[in-house]
N, C-alpha and C positions, 0 to 999 in steps of 0.2 A: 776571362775578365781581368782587368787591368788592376791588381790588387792597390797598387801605389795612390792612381789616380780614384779608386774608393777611398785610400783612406784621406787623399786630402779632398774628397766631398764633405766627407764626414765630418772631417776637422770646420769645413767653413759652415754647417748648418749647427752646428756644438762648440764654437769655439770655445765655452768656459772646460770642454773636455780635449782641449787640444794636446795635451802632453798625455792623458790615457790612451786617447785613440795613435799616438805615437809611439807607446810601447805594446798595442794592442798584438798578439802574435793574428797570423790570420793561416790558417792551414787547410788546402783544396783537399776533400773528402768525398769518396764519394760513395755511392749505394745510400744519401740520406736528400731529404730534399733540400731547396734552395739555399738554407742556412741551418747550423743550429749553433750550441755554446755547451762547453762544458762547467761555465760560471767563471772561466779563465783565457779560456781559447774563443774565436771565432770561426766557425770551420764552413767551409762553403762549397759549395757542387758546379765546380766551373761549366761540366758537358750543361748543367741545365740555367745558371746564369748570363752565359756568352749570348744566350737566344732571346735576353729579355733587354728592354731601353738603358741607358746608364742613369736613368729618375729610377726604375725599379730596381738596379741595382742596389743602389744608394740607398733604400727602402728596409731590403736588407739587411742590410749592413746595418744600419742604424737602428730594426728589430732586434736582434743580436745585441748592439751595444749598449739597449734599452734593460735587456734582460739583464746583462753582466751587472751593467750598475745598480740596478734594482734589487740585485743577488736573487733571484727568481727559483737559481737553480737549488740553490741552499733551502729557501726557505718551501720551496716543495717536499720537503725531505717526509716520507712519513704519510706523502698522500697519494689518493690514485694518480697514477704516471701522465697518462691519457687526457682525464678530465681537469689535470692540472696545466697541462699544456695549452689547452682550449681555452681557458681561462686567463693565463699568463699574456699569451699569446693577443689575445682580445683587448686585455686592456692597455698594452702595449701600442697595438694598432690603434686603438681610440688615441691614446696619447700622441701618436703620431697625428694621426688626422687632423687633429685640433692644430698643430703646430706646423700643419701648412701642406704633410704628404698627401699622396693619393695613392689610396688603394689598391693595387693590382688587383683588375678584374675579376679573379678568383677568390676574391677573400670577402665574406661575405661585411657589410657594416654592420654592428651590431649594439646598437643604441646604450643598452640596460650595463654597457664597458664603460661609459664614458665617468669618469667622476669616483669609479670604485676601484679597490685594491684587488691585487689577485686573491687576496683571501676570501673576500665577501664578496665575490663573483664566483669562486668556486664551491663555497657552501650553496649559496642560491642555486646552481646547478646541480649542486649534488641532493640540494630537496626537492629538485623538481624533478631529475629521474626518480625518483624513490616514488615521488605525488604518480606521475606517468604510470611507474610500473604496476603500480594498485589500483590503477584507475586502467589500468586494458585491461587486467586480470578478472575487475568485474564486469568487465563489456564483454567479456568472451562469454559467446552462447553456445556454442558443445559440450556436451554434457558428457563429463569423463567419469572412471571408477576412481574413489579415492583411498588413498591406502588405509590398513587399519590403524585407529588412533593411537591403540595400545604400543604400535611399532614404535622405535626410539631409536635414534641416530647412534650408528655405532656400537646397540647392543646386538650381541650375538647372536640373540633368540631370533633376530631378524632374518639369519640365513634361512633361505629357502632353495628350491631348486624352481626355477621361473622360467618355465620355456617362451622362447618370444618367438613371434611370429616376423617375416622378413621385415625388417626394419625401413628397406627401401632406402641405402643407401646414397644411389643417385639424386634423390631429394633432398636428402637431408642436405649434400656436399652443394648442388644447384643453392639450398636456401644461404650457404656459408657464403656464397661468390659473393654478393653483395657487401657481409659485413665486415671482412678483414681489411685490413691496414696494408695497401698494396708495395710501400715501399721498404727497401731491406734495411735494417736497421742497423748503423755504425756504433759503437762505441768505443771509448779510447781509455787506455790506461798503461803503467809503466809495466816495462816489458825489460829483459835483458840486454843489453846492445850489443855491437860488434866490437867494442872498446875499451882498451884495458891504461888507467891512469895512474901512478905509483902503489899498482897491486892491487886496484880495486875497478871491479868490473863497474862500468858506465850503464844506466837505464838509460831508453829510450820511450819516451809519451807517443802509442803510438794506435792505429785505429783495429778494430777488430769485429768482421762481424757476431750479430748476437743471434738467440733462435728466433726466427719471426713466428713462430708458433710454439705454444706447447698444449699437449692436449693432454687431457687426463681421462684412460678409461674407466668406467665403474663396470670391476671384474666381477661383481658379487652375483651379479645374475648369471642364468646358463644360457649364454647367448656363441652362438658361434662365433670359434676362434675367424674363420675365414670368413666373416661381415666384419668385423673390428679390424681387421689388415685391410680389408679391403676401403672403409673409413677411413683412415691413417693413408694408404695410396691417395685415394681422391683428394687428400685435404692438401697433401704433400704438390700433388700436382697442380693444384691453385696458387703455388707460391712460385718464384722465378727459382730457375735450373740450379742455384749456387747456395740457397736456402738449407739452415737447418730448422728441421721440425723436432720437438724434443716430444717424448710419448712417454708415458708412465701410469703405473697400472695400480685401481686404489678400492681398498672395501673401507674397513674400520680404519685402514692403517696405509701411508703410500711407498711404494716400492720401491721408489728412484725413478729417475729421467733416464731416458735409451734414446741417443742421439739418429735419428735418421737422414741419412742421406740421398739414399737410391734405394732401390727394389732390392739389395742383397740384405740391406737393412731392414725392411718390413718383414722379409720372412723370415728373418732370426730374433723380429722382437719376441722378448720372453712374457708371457700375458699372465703374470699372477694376482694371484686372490681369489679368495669364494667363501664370502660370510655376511655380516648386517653389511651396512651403508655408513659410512660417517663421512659428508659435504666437508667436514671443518677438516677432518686431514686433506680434501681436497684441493682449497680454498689455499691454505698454508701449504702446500705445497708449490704454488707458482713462484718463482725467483723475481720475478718481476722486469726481467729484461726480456721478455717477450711482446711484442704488441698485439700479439692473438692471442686470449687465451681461449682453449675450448672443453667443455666438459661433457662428456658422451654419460648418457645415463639412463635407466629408466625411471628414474625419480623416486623412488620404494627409500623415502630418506626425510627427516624434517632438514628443514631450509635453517640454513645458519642464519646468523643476525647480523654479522658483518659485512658491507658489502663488498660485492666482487662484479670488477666491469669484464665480465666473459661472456661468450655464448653457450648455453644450453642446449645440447642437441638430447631431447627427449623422445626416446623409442618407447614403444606399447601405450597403455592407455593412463596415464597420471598427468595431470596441470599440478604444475608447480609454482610456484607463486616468490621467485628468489628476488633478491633485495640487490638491486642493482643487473648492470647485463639484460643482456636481451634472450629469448629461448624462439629454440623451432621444434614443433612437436611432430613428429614423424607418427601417423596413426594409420595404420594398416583399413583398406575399404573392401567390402565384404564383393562391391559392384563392381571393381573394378579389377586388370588382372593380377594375376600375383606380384609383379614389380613396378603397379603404377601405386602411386602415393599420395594421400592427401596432406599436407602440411601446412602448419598455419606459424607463421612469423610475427612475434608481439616484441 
């Protein structure tokens, strides 16, 4: 893509921004999609721009310069990553549309953007997963065991020894293909450089990838160590070859993150814990520079109140009912053979 010739598009559909779009840096990045900003930079994916019209370029570019001006990035600060983006992103796009762009065929229109701030497009979303989540929770007609009430998040008394029956991990990883976030995620920040200027070493602003996963085991059950690697392989192998998966192991309390790369890595993760359940160190445990988050569990735990946009991979028989995120229930069938599986996705 012809950076120059973006930016004097840019400059002639914004001429009152003619001198920002002039000192705008613009920097090719890649492993993210078409565009993104770090509230300073505009950073762009030339392998996947060069194949789109110079009107969609342009599109682009002026999504990005919509965001910086608006400071979007800033004032996300503090919210879900994800559902903030889809919201930013939306009313950006309405904004465009009104002022004459068109759409790239992929991007859906979406009316309820048009007129509203990202703040009050991201609430309205974030009450209607909560409305959604409550409302399958009571449509679900399987009739699960449910743990005892007395049990408490993160008390001790919790620990048991719970043998699970095969969890059927190729189902579960099958149910996960659909909901992750297929591209690798960049991020940038100052870095050391190769430069030395009256005695003082030079930074460089520079990109880096981050984990596109991190899963969090719930060690507290006695579930075999060789089904929980073997989860972690599957999940790893959904993600592209260059991928970090970040894996960390949690009861009352969490472990730390065990960075995986390949197969040398899965069999040397170290799988600790064996006592209650406590969600909230799980929850608080994600760094937030993942765009998958995943939490393996049998659910022997009360549901925090905070939300978290993850997926729930639920093994043995408990419905769990979390506040935000999506789950898949792995339930073992009496009819079928030992490694076929029934799962249900809400």
């Amino acid at each position: 893509m012809d950076i120059e010739r973006a930016r004097a598009d840019l400059a002639e559909r914004f001429p009152q921004w003619a001198e920002r779009i002039r000192m705008l840096n613009f920097v090719d990045a890649v492993g993210i999609g078409p565009a993104d900003n770090d509230g300073r930079t505009i950073y762009y994916n030339d392998r996947i721009l060069s194949y789109y019209t110079r009107e969609t370029q342009c599109f682009y570019m002026a999504q990005q310069l919509l965001h910086i001006q608006l400071a979007h990035h800033a004032r996300g600060a503090g919210r879900d990553r994800r559902l903030w983006k889809r919201a930013s992103d939306a009313v950006v796009n309405a904004m465009l549309r009104a002022d004459g762009f068109v759409l790239p065929g992929d991007l859906p229109i979406q009316p309820e953007a048009e007129g509203q701030s990202a703040e009050a497009l991201y609430a309205l979303w974030l009450a209607d997963v909560d409305e959604d989540g409550q409302a399958e929770a009571e449509e679900e007609l399987v009739s699960e065991p449910q743990p005892d009430k007395s049990q408490k998040a993160g008390g001790e008394s919790a620990a048991h020894e719970r043998e699970m029956e095969d969890p059927g991990i190729a189902a579960a990883v099958a149910g996960l293909y659909e909901m992750l976030e297929p591209t690798l995620q960049v991020d940038f920040d100052w870095f050391p450089g190769s430069s030395i200027r009256k005695g003082v070493l030079g930074y460089e602003f520079c990109p880096y990838p981050v984990a596109r996963a991190e899963i969090l085991l719930d060690t507290s059950a006695s579930v075999d160590e060789a089904l929980l690697r073997s989860f972690v392989r599957g999940v790893k192998a959904l993600m592209r070859e260059d991928a970090v998966v970040r894996v960390g192991c949690f009861d009352t309390r969490f472990y730390g993150f065990q960075d995986i790369h390949g197969e040398e890595d899965v069999q040397a993760l170290s799988l600790e814990g064996s006592g209650g359940t406590d969600f909230h160190a799980a929850i608080e445990a994600f760094t937030g520079d993942a765009e998958n988050q995943i939490i393996f569990t049998d659910g022997y735990a009360e549901m925090p109140e905070q939300f978290c946009d993850a997926v729930w991979v639920v093994y043995g028989g408990t419905t769990i009912h979390p506040k935000g995120g999506r789950v898949i229930y792995v339930k073992p069938s009496e009819e079928k053979e030992k490694h076929e599986i029934d799962f249900l996705i809400t």
